[in-house]
N, C-alpha and C positions, 0 to 999 in steps of 0.2 A: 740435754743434748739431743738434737734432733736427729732424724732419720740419714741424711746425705753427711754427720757428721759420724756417724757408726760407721756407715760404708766405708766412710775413705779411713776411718782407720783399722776397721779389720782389714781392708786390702793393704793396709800394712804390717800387718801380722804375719810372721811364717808358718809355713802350714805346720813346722813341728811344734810351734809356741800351741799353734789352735788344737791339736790333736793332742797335745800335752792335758790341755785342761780338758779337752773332753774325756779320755784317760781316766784324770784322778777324779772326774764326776763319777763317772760311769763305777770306775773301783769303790769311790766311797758306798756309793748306795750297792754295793756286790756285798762290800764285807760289815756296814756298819750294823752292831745288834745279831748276829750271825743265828744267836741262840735264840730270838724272841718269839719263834714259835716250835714248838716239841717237835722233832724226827718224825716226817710221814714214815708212813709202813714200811714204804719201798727204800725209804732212804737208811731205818735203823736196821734191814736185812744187810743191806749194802755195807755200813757202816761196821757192823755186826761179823761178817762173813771176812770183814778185813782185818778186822783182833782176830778174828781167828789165827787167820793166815800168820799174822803177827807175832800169838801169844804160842800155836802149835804149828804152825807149818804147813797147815794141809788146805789145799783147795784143787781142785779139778771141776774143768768145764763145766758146766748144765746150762743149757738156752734158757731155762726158764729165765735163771736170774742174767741173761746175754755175756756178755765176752770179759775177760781175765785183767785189762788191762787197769779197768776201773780199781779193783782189790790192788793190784801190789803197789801203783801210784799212793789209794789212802794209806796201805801199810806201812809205806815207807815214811809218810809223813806222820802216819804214828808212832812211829820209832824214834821221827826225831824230837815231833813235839809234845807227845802225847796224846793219848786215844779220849774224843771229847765231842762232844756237836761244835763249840768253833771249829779245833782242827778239821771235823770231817765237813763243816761247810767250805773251810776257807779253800779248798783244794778246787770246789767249782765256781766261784766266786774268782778267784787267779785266772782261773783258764778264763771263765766267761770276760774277764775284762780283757784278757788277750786279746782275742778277736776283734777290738777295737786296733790292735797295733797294727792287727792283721788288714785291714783296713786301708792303713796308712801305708803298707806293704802295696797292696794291690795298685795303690794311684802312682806311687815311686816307680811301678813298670811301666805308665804310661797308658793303660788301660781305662783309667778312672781319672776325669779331670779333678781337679783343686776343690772346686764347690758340691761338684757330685760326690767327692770323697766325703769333704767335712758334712756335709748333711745327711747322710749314709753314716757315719760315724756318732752325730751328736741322735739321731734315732736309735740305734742300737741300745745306747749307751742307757737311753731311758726307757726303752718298750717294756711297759710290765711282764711279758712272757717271757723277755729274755734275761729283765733283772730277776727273775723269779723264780726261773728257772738256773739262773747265774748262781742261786742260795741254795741250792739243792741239789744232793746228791745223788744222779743221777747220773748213763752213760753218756745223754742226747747234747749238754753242753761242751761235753770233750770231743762227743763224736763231729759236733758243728766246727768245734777249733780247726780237728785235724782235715774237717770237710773241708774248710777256708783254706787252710793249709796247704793244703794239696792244689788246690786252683791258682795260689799265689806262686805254688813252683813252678808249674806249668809255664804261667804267665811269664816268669823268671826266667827259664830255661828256651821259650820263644825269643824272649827280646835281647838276653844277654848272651846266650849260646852258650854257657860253660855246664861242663858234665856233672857239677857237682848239684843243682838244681835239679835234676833229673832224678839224682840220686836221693835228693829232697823228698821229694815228689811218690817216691817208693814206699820211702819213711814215711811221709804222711798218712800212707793208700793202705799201711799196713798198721800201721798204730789203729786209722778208724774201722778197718775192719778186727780189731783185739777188742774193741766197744760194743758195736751192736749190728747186731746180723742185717741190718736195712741200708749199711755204708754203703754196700755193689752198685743201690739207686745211684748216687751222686758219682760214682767212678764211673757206670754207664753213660751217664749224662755228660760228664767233660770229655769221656773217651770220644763218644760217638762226634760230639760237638768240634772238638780238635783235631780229629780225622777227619771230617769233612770239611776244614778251612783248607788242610794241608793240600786234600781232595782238589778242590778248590784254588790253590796256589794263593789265599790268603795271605798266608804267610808260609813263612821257611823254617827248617830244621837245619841244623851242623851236621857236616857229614857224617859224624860221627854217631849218629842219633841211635844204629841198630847196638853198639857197643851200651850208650846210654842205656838205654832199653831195659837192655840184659840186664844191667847192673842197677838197676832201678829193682826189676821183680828179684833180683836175687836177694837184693838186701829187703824186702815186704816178705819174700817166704822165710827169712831167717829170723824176721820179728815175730812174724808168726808164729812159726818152728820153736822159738822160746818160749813164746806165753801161752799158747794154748797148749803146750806138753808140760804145763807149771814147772818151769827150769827143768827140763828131760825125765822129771819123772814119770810121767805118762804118755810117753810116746806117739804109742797108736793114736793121741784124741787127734795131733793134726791132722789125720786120714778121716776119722770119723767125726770131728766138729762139725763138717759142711752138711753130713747128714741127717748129725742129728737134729743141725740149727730149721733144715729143710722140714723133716718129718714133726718136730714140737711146733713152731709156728704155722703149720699148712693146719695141725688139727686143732692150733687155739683160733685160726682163720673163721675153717669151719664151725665149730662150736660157736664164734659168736659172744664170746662172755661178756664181752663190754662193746655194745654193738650199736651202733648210730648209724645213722642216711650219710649217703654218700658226702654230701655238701656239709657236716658237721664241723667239719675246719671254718667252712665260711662263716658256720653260725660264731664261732671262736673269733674270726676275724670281730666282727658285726660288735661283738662285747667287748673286746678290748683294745683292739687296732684299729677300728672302723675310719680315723683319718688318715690310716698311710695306706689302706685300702683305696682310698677316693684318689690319695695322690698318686698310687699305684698306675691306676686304673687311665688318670690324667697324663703321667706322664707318660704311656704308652701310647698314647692318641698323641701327645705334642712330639711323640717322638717318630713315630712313624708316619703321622698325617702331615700334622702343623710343618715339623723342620723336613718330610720329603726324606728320612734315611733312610726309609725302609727297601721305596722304588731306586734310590739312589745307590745301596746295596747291590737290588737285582741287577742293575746296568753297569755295573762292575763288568770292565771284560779280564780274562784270564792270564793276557798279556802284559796290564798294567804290573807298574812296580809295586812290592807292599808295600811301601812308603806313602806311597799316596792313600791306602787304603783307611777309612774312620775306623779305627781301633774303641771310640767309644760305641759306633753303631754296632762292630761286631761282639760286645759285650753286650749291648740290649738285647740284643737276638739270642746271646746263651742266658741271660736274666730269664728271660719270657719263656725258652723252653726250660730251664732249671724249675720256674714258676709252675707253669703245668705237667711238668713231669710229676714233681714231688705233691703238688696238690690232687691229680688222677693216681696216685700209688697209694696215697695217704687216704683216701676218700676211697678204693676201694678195698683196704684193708681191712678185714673185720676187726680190730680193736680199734678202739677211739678212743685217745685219750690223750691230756693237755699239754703234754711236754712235745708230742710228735710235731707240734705250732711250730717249734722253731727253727725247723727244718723246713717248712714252705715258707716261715715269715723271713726268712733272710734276703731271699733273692727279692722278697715284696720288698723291704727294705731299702735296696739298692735302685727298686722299678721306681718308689715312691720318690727318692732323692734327686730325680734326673731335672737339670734345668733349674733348679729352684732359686728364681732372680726375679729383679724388679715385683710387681703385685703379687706372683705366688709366693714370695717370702712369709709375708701376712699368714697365707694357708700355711707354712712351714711354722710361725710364732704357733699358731694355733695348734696345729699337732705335737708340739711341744708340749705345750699346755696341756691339753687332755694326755699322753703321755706319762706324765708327772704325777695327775692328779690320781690316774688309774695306778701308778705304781705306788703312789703313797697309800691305797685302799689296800691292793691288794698282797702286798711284801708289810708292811709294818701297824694296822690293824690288829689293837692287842686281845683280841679275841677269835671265836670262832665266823668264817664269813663266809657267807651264802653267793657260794661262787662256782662256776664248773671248775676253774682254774685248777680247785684245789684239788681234786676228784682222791676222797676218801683220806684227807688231810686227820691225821690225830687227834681230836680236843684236847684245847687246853686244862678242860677236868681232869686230866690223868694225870695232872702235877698236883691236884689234891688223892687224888690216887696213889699218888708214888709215896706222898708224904705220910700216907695213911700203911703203906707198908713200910716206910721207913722205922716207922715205929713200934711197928712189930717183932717179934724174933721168930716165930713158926709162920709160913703164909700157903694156902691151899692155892693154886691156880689149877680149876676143872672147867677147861673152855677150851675150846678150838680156835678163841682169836684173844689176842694175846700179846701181839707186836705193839708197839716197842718197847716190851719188857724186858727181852734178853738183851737187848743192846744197853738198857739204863741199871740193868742189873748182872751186866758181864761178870765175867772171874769169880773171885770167891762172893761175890754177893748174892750167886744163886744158890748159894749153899742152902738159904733159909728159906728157899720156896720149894713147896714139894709141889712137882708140874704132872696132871695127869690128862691132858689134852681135852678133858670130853668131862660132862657133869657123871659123879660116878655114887655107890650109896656112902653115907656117911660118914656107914662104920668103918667103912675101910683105915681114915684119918681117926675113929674115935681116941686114941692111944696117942695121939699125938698132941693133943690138945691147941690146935692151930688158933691165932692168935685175930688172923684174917684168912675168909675165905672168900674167891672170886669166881665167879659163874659168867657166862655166856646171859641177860633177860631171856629168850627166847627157848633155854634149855637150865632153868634155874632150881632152885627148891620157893617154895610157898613161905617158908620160914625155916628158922634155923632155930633151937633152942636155945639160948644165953646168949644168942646173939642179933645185933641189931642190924635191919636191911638197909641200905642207900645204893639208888641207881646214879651211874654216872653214864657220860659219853664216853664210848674208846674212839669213834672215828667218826665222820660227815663227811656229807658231799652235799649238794644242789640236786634236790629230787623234783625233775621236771613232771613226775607226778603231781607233788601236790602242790603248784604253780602255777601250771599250764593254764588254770584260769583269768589268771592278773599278769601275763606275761609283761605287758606295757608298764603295769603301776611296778614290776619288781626291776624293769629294765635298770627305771630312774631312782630307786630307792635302795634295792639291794638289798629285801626287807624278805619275810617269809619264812616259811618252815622249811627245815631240811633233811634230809636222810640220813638217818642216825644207824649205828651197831653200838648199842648201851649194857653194860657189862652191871651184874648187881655186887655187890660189894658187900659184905657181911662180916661184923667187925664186933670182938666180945664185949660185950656189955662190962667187963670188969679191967678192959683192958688200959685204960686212963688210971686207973687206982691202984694198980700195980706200980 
């Protein structure tokens, strides 16, 4: 079938047929294999902290681990299906393919054409950051849902006028801020943006709009007011959340713990987006140069009806500042780290999709293509992989780990890292580990006769008597130490040494004979 035989029949396709299978793509690679790599650290805290809530009831705020909403979502989904790595992937895996629906939401206001949608839609759906982040349980996929969210109310509540969108709109603004303390970026950014079309007489509000309003932040402080007082029982946190969210983030700023150059997102871009970067990049020049919307914008007079106004131009212009807001917030953030991508890669997303017809289709095959290829390395690689993506991902050695205390019945854990033990050994299966956080003397355990004992390498013993030593990996990351010489030859190979925290493992020499 040739080329002008595709065209004319997808222009016969409805956008809900086209959006349907981009959909159940996007979904399949969200949940298929859910389980094929072991819970990062942060995901079996996350995971962990919500049997809690589940199994005992108790949770109350801390910034460390961000906002409340994450915990009683998985709770609840462990209550119905049970506490496990699929249930606790498939929870962001759901939402992340949402945000394709959400998609299809945004072009149904009239804001997003048909082609700009679906190709904005069929990117998502495969960008390795966001399928990957789609697998894993973190705040930043839910927080992006209720981000989109929130912008498609908005949108909603301009074009169709009804109060109840607005009210939307509250819901959304307050759910993402119950995720993570960085949601205020994107509220600034639509507020300032939507305020100034108004400004502007871009467009119009319902008279009703100060009533909206109201009833917008009453119902975000009453989601609030719910989750961050864990159902009323701790009241004061909703007064003291903002500062304490203020004072632990300002001093993990400063500290620096996980600390990159400013432009480390681009480096991010550069490895795994690098062509909806180019398209990005492209269609802001065909959009403001080549088609003239940009000048054709400023010549807008104030008198014109909104009717006549390009509804897709003034959506490039909130893309573009959405684009450099979150990528100057992000980049001058002191942490850096790989999940914060999908919060600047969205609006790339959308810059990359504009236009894409006639010869740039080819570029569009092709970003697919790498896409795909980058998402099949980095989501379903049955191994350990030399990636920043992963930044301190598990090894897969701790599943000869686990199986090595499975068969135990006494087990020592004397180390300070440790994760995802408690989550793979919840409830009564901690019974049989005596946990002393730190390498401690022997005798303390002599009397117990532990069956396996596990140390920190860096804080271990020399030997064990009657017992025999093996080092394993607990965790890796991509150690631009010891790379930074072959950067080219590792770009294209994905080959090298990595950054390891290797736990030694001491296991009795009589314990198979028993």
């Amino acid at each position: 079938m040739n080329i002008q035989a595709l065209r004319e029949r997808y222009s016969q396709w409805s956008v809900e047929k086209i959006f349907g299978i981009i959909f159940l793509t996007g979904f399949i690679f969200r949940v298929i294999l859910p389980n094929f790599k072991l819970l990062h650290h942060d995901e079996a805290i996350h995971a962990w902290f919500s049997y809690e809530l589940l199994t005992k009831g108790m949770y109350q705020y801390d910034p460390m681990y961000h906002g409340p909403l994450l915990y009683y979502l998985a709770a609840a989904l462990f209550r119905v299906f049970g506490d496990s790595d699929l249930v606790a992937r498939l929870l962001p895996a759901v939402f992340g393919s949402a945000i394709i629906i959400l998609i299809y939401a945004i072009y149904k206001t009239g804001w997003l054409s048909k082609n700009h949608a679906v190709w904005a839609g069929l990117f998502f759906a495969l960008s390795p950051n966001m399928v990957y982040f789609s697998r894993f349980l973190r705040h930043d996929i839910f927080q992006l849902f209720f981000t989109v969210l929130l912008l498609f109310s908005i949108l909603a509540y301009i074009e169709f006028k009804k109060p109840g969108w607005a009210l939307f709109a509250g819901f959304s603004a307050a759910c993402g801020m119950c995720l993570k303390e960085d949601m205020p970026v994107a509220i600034l950014v639509f507020g300032l943006f939507f305020v100034s079309l108004i400004y502007f007489r871009h467009i119009t509000l319902p008279v009703t709009w100060k009533r909206d309003l109201m009833g917008a932040v009453l119902i975000a402080a009453g989601i609030g007011f719910v989750f961050y007082t864990s159902f009323f029982h701790h009241p004061q946190m909703f007064f003291e959340a903002p500062f304490k969210a203020i004072e632990h983030w300002t001093s993990m700023h400063d500290q620096c713990r996980l600390c990159g150059p400013p432009y480390w997102y681009l480096l991010m871009f550069l490895l795994y987006e690098i062509p909806l970067l180019i398209l990005a990049v492209y269609g802001i020049w065909q959009w403001g140069w080549k088609d003239k919307s940009f000048s054709g914008i400023r010549h807008l007079k104030q008198d014109e009806q909104r009717t006549d106004y390009p509804k897709s131009s003034l959506f490039m212009i909130l893309l573009l500042i959405w684009t450099c807001s979150t990528l100057v917030f992000y980049g001058w953030v002191g942490e850096k780290v790989p999940w914060l991508m999908i919060h600047q890669l969205f609006p790339v997303i959308l810059l990359a999709s504009y236009k894409i017809e006639g010869k740039k289709v080819i570029a569009g095959v092709i970003t697919i293509v790498f896409l795909l290829v980058m998402t099949m390395h980095v989501c379903f690689t049955p191994a350990d992989i030399n990636e920043p993506i992963v930044q301190v991902q598990n090894s897969e050695d701790m599943r000869e780990v686990m199986a090595i205390i499975d068969s135990g019945e006494k087990i020592v854990v004397a180390s300070d890292s440790y994760w995802p033990l408690p989550w793979y050994y919840r409830g009564g299966r901690w019974d049989k580990i005596l946990f002393y956080g730190k390498k401690v003397d022997p005798v303390i355990w002599s009397g117990d006769e532990p069956d396996i004992i596990i140390t920190h390498d860096v804080d271990s013993y020399s030997s064990l008597q009657g017992y025999e030593k093996r080092e394993y990996h607990l965790s890796y990351w991509f150690s631009w130490y010891d790379n930074q010489h072959r950067i080219l030859p590792w770009y294209f190979l994905r080959d090298g040494k990595m950054g390891t925290v290797n736990l030694d493992v001491f296991t009795r020499t009589n314990l198979y004979q028993n």
